[in-house]
Backbone bond lengths (Angstrom), bond angles and torsions (degrees), N, CA, C in turn:
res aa  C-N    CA-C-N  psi(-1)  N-CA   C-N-CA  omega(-1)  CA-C   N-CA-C  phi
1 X - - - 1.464 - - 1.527 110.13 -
2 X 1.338 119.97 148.34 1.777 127.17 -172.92 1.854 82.17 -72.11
3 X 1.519 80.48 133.93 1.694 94.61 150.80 1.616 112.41 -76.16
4 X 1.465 129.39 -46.89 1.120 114.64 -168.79 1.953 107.61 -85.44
5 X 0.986 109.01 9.63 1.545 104.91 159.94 1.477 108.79 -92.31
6 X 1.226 130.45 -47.10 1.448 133.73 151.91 1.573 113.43 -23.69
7 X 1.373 128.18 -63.15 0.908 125.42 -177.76 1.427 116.75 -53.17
8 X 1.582 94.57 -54.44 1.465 94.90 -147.41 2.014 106.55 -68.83
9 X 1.894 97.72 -16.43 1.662 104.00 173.92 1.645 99.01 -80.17
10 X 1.231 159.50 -2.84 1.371 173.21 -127.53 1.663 89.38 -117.58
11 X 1.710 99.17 -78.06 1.345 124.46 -154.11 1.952 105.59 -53.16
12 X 1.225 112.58 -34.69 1.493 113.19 -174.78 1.177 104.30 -84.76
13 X 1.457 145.30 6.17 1.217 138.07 -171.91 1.411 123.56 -107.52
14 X 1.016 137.79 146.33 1.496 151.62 -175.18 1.152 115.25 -113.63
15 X 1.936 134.62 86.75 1.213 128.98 159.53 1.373 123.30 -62.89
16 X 1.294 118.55 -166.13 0.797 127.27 177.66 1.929 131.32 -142.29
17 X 1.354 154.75 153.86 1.857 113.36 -159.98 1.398 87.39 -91.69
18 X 1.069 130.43 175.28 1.386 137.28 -175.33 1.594 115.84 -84.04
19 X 1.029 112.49 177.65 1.579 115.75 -146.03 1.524 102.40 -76.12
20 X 1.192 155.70 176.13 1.697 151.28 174.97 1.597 106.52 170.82
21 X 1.065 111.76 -163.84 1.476 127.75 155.32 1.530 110.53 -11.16
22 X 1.160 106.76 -74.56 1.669 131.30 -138.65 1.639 85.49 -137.89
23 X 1.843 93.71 133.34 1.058 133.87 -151.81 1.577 96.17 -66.22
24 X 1.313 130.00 134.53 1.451 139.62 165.87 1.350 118.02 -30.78
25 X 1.299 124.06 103.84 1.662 113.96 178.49 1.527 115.40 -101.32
26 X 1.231 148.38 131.79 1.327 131.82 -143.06 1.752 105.95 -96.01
27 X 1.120 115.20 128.89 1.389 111.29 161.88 1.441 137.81 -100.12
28 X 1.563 109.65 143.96 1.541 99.40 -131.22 2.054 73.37 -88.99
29 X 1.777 111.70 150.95 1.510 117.63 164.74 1.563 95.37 -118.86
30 X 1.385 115.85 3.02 1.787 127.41 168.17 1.930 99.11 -20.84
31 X 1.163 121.28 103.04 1.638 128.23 143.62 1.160 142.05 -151.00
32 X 1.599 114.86 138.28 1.321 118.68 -178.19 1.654 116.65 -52.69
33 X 1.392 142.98 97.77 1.184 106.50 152.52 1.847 157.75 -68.59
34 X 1.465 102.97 162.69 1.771 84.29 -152.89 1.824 72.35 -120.96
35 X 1.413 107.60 135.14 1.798 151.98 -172.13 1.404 101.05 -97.38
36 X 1.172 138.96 119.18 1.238 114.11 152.84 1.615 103.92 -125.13
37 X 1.532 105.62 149.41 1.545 111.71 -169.68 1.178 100.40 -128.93
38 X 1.806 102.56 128.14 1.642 94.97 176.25 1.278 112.68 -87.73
39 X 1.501 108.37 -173.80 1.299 123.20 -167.87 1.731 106.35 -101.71
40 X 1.475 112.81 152.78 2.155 107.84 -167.62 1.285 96.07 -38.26
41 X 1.589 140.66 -52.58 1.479 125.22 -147.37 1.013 97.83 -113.14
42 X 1.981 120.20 170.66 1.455 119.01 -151.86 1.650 91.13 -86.14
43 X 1.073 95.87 151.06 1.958 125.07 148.23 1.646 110.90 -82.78
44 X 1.767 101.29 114.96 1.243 108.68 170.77 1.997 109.60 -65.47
45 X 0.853 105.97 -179.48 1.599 118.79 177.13 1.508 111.39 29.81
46 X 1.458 126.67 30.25 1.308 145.63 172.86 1.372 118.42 -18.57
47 X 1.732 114.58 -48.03 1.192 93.13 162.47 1.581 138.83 -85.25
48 X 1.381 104.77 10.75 1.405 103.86 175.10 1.955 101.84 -92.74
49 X 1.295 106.40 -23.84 1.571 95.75 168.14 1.668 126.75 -72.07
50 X 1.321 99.21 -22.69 1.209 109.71 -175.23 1.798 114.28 -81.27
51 X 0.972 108.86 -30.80 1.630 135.67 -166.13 1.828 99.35 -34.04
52 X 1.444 122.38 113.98 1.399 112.65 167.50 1.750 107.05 99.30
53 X 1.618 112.86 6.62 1.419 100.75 160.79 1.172 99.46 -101.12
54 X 1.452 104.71 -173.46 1.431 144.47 -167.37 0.873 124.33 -102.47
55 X 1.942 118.85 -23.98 1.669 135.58 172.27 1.823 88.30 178.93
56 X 1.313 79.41 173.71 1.742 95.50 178.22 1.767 103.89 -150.66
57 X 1.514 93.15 150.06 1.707 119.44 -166.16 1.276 103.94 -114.46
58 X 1.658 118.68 135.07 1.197 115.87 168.33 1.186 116.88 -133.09
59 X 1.625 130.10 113.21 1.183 131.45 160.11 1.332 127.88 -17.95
60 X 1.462 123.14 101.17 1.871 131.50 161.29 0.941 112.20 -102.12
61 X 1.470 98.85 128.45 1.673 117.57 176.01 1.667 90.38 -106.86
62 X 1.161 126.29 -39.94 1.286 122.04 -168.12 1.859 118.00 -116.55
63 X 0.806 145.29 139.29 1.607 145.12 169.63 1.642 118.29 -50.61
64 X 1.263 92.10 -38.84 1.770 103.54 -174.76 1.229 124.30 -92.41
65 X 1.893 116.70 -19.92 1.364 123.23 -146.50 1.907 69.96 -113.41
66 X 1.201 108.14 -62.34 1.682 102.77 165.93 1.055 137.90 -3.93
67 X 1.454 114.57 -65.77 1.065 130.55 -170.20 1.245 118.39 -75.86
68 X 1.352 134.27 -32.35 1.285 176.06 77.49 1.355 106.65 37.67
69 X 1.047 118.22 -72.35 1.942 119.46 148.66 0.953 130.19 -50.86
70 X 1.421 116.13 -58.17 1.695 119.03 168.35 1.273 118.79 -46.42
71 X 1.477 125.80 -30.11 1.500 136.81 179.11 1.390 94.36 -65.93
72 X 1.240 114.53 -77.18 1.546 115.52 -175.32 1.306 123.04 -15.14
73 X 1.790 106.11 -66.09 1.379 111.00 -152.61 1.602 95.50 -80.76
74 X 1.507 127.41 -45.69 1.678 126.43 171.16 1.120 101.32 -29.06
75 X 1.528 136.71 -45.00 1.586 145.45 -178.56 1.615 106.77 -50.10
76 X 1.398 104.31 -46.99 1.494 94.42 -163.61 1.548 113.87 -125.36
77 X 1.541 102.51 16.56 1.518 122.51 172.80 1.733 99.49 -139.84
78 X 1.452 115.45 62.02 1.599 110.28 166.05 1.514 125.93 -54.83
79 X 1.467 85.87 -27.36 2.108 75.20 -157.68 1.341 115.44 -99.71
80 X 1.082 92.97 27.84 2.261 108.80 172.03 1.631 104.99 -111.98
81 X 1.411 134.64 172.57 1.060 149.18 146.93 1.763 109.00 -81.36
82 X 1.244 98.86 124.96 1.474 100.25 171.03 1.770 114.71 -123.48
83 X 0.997 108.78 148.22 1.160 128.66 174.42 1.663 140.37 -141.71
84 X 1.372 114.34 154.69 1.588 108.94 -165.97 1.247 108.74 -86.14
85 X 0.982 126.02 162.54 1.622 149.85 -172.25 1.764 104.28 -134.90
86 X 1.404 108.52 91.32 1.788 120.40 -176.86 1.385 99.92 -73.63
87 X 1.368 120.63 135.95 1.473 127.79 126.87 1.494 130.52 -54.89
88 X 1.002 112.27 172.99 1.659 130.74 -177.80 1.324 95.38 -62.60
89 X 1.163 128.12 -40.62 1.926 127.23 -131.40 1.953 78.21 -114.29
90 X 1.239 142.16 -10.44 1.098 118.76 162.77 1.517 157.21 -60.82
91 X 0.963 141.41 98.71 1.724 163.59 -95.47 1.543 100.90 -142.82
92 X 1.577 121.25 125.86 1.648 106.34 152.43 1.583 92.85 107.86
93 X 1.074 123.23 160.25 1.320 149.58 148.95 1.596 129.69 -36.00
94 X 0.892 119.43 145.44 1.899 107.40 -172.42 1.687 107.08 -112.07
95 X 1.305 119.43 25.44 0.991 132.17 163.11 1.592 126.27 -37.63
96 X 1.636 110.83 -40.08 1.384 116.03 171.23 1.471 103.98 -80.87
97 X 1.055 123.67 -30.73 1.454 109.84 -179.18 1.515 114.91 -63.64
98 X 1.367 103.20 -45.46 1.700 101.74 165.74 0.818 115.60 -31.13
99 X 1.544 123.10 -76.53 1.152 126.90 -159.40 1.570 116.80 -68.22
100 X 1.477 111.22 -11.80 1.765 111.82 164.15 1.121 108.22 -82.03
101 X 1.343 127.74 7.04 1.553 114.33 -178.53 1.458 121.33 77.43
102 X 1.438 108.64 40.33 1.048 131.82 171.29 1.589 103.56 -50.34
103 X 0.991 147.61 146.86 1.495 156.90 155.08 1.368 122.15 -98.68
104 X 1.489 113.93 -29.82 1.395 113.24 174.19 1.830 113.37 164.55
105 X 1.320 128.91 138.12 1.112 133.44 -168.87 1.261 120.33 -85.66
106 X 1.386 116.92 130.74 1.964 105.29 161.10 1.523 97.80 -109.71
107 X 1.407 103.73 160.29 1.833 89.86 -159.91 1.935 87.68 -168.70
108 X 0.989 131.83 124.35 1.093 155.15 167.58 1.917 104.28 -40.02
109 X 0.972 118.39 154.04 1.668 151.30 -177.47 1.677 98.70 -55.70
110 X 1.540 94.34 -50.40 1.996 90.85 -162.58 1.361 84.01 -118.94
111 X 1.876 116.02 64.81 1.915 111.52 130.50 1.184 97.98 -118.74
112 X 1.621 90.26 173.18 1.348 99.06 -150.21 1.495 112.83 -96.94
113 X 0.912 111.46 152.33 2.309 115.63 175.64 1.116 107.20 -30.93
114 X 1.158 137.29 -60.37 1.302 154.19 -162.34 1.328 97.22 -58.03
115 X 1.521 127.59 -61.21 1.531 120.95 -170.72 1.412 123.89 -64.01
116 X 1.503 116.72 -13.25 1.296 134.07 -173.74 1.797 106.05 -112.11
117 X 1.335 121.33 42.08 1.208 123.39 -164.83 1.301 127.54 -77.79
118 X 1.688 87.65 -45.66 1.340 123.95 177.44 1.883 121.25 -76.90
119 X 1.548 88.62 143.17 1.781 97.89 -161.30 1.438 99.12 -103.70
120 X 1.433 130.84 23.15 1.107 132.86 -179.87 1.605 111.96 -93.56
121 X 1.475 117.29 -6.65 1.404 113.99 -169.33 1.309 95.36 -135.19
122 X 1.613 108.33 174.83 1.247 107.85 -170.14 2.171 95.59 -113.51
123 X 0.792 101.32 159.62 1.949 115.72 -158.30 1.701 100.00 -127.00
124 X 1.574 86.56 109.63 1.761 100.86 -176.45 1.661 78.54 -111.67
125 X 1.544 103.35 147.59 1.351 120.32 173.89 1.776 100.57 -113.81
126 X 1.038 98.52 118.70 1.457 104.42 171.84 1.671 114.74 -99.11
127 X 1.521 109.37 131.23 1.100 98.67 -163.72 2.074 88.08 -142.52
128 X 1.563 100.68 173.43 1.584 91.47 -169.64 1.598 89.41 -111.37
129 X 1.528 106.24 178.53 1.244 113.97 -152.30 1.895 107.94 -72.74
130 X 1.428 96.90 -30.14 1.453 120.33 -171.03 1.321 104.38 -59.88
131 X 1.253 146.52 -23.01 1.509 139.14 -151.05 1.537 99.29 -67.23
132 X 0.900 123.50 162.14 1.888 146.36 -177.79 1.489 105.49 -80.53
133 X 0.899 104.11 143.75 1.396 120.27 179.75 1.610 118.57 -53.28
134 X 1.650 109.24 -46.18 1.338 128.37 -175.70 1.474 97.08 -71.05
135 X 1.239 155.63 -35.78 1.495 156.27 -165.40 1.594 88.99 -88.89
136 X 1.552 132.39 -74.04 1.086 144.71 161.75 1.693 100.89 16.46
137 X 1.322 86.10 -91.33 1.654 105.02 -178.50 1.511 119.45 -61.32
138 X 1.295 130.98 -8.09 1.272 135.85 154.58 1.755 118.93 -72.55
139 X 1.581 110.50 -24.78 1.449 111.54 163.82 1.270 126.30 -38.26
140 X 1.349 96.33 -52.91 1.438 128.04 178.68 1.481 121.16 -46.69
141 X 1.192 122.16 -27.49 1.745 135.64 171.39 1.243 86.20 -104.96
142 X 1.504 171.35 29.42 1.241 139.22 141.17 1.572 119.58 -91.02
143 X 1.139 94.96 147.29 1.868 98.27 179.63 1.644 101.33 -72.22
144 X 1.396 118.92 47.06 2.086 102.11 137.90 1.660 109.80 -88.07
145 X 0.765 89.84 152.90 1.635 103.07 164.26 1.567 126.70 -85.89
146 X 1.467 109.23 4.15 1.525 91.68 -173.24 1.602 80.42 -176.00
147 X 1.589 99.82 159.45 1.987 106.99 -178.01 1.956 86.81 -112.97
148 X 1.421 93.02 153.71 1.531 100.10 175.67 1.872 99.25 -120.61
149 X 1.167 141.22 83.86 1.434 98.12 163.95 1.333 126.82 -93.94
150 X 1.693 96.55 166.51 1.297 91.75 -170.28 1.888 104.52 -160.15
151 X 1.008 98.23 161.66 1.862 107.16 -162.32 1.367 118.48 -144.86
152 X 1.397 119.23 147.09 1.845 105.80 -168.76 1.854 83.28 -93.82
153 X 1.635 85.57 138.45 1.976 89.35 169.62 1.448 96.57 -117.70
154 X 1.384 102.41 144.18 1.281 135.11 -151.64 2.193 97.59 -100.87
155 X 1.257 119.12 103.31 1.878 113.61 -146.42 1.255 117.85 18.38
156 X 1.322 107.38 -124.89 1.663 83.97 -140.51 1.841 113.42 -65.97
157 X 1.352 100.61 149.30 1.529 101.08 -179.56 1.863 106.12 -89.86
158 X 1.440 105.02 133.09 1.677 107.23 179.28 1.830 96.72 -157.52
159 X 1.496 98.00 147.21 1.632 111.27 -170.56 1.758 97.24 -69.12
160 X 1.670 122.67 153.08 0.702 122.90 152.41 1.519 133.11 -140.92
161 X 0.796 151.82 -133.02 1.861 139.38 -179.79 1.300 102.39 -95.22
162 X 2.047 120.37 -44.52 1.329 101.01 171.55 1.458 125.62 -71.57
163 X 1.576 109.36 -8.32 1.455 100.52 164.32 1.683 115.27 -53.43
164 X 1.144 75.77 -55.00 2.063 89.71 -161.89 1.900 97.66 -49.82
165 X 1.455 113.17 -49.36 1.355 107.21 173.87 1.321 122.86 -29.28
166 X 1.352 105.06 -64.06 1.804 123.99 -159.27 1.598 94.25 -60.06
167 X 1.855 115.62 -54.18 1.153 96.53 -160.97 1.561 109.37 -72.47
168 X 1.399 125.12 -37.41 1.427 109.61 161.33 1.240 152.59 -3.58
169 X 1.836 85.90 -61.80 1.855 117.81 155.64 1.391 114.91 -50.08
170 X 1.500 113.21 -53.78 1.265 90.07 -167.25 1.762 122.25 -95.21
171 X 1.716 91.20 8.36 2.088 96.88 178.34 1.669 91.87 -87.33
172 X 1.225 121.71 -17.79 1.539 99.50 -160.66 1.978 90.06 -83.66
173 X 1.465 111.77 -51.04 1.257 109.15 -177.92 1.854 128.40 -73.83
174 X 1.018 124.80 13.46 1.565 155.52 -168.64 1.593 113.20 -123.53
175 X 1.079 126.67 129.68 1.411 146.86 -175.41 1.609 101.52 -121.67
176 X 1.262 109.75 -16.48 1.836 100.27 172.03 1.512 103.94 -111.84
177 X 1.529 93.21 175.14 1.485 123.31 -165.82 1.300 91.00 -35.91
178 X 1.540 130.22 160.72 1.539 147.56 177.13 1.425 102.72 -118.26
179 X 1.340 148.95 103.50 1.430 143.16 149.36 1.218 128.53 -102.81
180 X 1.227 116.40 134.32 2.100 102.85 -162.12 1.964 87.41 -151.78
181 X 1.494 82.89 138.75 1.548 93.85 167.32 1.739 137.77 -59.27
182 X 1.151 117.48 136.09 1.555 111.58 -159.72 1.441 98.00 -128.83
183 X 1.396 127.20 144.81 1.632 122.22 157.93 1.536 126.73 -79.03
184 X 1.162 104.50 134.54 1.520 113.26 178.23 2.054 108.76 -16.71
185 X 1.096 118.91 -56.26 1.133 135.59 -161.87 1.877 101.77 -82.92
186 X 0.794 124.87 15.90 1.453 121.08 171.86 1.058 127.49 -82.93
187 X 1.979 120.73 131.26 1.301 124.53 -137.87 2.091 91.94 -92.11
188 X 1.508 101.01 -177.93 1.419 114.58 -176.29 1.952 91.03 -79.44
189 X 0.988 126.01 -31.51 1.856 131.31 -161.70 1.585 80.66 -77.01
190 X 1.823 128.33 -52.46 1.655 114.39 -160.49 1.592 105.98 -76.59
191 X 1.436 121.85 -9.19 1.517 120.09 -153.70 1.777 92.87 -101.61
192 X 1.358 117.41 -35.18 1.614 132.08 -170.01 2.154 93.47 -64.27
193 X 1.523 98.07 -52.25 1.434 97.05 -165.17 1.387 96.50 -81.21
194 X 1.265 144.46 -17.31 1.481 132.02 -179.16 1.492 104.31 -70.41
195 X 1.525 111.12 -26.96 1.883 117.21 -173.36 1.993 89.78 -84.27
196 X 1.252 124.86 -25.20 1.489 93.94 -179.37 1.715 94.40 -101.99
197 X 0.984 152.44 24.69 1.032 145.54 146.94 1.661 114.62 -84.31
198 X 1.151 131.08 9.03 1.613 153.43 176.55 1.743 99.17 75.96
199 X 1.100 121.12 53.13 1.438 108.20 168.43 1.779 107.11 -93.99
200 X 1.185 125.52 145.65 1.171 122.00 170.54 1.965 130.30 -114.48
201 X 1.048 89.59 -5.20 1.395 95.83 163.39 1.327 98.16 -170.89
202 X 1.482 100.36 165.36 1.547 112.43 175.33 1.432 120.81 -149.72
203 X 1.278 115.31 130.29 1.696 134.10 -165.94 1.157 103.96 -95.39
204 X 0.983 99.58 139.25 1.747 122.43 -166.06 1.701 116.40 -132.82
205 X 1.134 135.63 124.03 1.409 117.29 -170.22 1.611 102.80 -109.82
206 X 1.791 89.02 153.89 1.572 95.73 -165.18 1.520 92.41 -93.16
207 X 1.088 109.23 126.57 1.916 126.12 -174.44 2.109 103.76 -86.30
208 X 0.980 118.75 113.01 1.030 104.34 144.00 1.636 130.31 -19.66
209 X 1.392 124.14 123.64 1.534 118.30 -163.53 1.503 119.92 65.89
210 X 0.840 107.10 6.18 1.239 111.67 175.38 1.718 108.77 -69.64
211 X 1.727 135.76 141.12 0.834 117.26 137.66 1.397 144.37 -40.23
212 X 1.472 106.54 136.81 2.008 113.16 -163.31 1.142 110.63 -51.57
213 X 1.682 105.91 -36.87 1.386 118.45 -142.90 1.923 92.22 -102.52
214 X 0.847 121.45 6.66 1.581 118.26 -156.64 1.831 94.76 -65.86
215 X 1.759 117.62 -55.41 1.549 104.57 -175.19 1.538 121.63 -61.55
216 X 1.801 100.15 -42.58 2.211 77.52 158.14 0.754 132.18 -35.17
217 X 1.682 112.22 -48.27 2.102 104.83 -177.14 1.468 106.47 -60.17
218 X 1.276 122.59 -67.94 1.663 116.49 176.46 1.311 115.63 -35.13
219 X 1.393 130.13 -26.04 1.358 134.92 175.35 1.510 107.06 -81.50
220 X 1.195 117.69 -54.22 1.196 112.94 175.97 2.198 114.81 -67.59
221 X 1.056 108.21 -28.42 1.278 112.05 158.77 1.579 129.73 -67.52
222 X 0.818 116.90 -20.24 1.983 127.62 -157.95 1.635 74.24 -99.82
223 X 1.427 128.98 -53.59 1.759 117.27 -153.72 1.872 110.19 -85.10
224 X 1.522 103.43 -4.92 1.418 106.31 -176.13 2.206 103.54 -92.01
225 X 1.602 87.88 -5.73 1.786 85.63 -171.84 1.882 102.57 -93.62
226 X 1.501 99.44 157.16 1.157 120.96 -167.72 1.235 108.16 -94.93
227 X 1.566 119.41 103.89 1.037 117.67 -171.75 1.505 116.85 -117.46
228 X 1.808 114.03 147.78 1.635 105.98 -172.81 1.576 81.55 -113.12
229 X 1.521 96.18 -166.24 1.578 122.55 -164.51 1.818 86.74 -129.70
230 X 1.232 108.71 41.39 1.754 118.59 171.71 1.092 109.49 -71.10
231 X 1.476 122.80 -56.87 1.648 147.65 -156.68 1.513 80.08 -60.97
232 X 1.365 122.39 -92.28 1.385 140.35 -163.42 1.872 101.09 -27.24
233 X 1.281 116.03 -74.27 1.180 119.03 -176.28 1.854 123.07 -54.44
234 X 1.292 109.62 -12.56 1.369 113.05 159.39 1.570 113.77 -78.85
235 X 1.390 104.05 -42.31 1.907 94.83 -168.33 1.425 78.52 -63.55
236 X 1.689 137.18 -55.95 1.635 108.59 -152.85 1.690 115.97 -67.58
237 X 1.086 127.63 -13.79 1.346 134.98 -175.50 1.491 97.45 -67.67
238 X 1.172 119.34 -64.97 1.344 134.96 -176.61 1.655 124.71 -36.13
239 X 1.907 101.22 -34.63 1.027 105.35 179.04 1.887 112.50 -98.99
240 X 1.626 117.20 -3.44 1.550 116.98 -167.07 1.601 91.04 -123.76
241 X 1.110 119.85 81.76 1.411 139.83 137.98 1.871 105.99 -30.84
242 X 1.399 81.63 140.27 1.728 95.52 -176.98 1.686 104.87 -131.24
243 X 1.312 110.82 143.38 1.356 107.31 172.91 1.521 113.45 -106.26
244 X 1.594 114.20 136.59 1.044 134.93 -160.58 1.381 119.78 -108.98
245 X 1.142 117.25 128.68 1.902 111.09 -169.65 1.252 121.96 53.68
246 X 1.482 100.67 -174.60 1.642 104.78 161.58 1.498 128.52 -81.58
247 X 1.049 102.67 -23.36 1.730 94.95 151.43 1.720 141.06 -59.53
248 X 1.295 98.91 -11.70 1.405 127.55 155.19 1.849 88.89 69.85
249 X 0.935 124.84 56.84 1.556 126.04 152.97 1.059 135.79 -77.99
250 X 1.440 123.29 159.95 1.672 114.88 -171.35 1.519 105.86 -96.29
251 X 1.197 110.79 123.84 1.613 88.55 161.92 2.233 100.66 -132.68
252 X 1.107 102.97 150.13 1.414 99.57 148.12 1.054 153.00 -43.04
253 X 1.359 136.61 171.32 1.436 146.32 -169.70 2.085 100.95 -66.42
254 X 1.686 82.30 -45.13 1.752 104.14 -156.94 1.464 109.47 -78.23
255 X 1.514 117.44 -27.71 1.231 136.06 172.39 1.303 112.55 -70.09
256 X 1.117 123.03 -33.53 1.527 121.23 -155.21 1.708 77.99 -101.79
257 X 1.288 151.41 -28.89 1.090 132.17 -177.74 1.375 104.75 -52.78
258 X 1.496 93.13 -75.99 1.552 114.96 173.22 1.344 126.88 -16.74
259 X 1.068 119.09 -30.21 1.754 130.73 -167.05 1.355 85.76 -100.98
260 X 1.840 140.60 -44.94 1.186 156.12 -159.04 1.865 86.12 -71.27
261 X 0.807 111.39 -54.06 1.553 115.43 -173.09 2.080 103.32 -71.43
262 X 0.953 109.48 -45.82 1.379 85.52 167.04 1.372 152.42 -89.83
263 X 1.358 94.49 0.25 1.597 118.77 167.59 1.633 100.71 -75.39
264 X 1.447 122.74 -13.05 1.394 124.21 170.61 1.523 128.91 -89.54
């Protein structure tokens, strides 16, 4: 099983200490995860760029040359989950990636069955922001484990309202993991509201020139924010319809509060 699918289903959850004396008080395991994706050519001092994620992504253009890299860096970045990031133009079986210690795939709409065969990794579907609502909700019955979106930004990359829209769209209609692309420079106020809009982790790419230290700060930022288990409990409301009266209507979890609140 992917460690970083583990995680990232870990991170949205809310236990609780076990039963005793004194009544169960819940403890929050509520966390953002932080992605980092390198860039085509190597990053010297890698683990100081890497320092403070959660897993790391690496761009494949090729199966062989891939794997080949991915070996490397698992070599000298063990204690993360890593995983490949497919192109369009990718062909063949992911067999070498296994065996580099692949952790789990994000992989575009049009690859093929065959490349995703294997139950040894965990399968992020990357999809772009534009897709239709009616496909949308068909995600939702496929065996990936997790949504990736993602979009080409045109210089500089910065969050904006239709960001926040789209991903909205797709936490309210989605029951799996939420991952959406973020810029290096994103504040603790844009990262807090992307977690109540149901995002669950967010990938960040390591830029050439980039400061070393830049994903500690996001690490050290993502663990200082206050996070609820809101996001989560809306996508499930959304999907368990309740029938109401004798007219037998549907209403929601959120609705029926709502009406609960004004009868007050």
């Amino acid at each position: 099983m992917s460690r970083f699918i583990d995680k990232l289903k870990q991170a949205s959850q809310v236990i609780s200490q076990p039963m005793g004396f004194r009544a169960a008080q819940p403890i929050s395991k509520l966390r953002l995860l932080l992605i980092a994706c390198l860039p085509q050519t190597g990053v010297d001092n890698l683990v100081d760029y890497i320092a403070g994620a959660d897993a790391g992504l690496l761009p494949i253009a090729g199966l062989s040359s891939g794997a080949k890299k991915l070996k490397e860096i698992v070599r000298v970045v063990p204690g993360i989950p890593w995983g490949g990031l497919l192109k369009d133009n990718c062909r063949g079986g992911i067999k070498q990636l296994v065996q580099a210690d692949c952790d789990f795939i994000a992989f575009p709409a049009n690859t093929s069955l065959k490349l995703l065969a294997d139950d040894k990794v965990g399968k992020v579907l990357v999809i772009a922001p534009s897709l239709d609502e009616g496909l949308l909700r068909a995600v939702d019955e496929l065996p990936a484990d997790a949504v990736f979106i993602t979009s080409k930004q045109q210089g500089e990359h910065f969050l904006t309202w239709h960001h926040l829209m789209s991903f909205k769209r797709f936490s309210d209609l989605l029951t799996k993991p939420l991952l959406v692309s973020v810029p290096a420079n994103v504040t603790a106020d844009e990262l807090q509201t992307l977690w109540e809009v149901g995002v669950d982790g967010v990938v960040v790419d390591v830029e050439i020139g980039q400061p070393a230290g830049r994903l500690r700060e996001l690490r050290q930022m993502i663990d200082s924010l206050v996070l609820s288990s809101k996001h989560k409990r809306a996508k499930i409301a959304a999907l368990l319809p309740r029938v109401r009266g004798e007219a037998g209507m549907l209403i929601t979890e959120e609705e029926e509060e709502e009406e609960e609140e004004e009868e007050e």
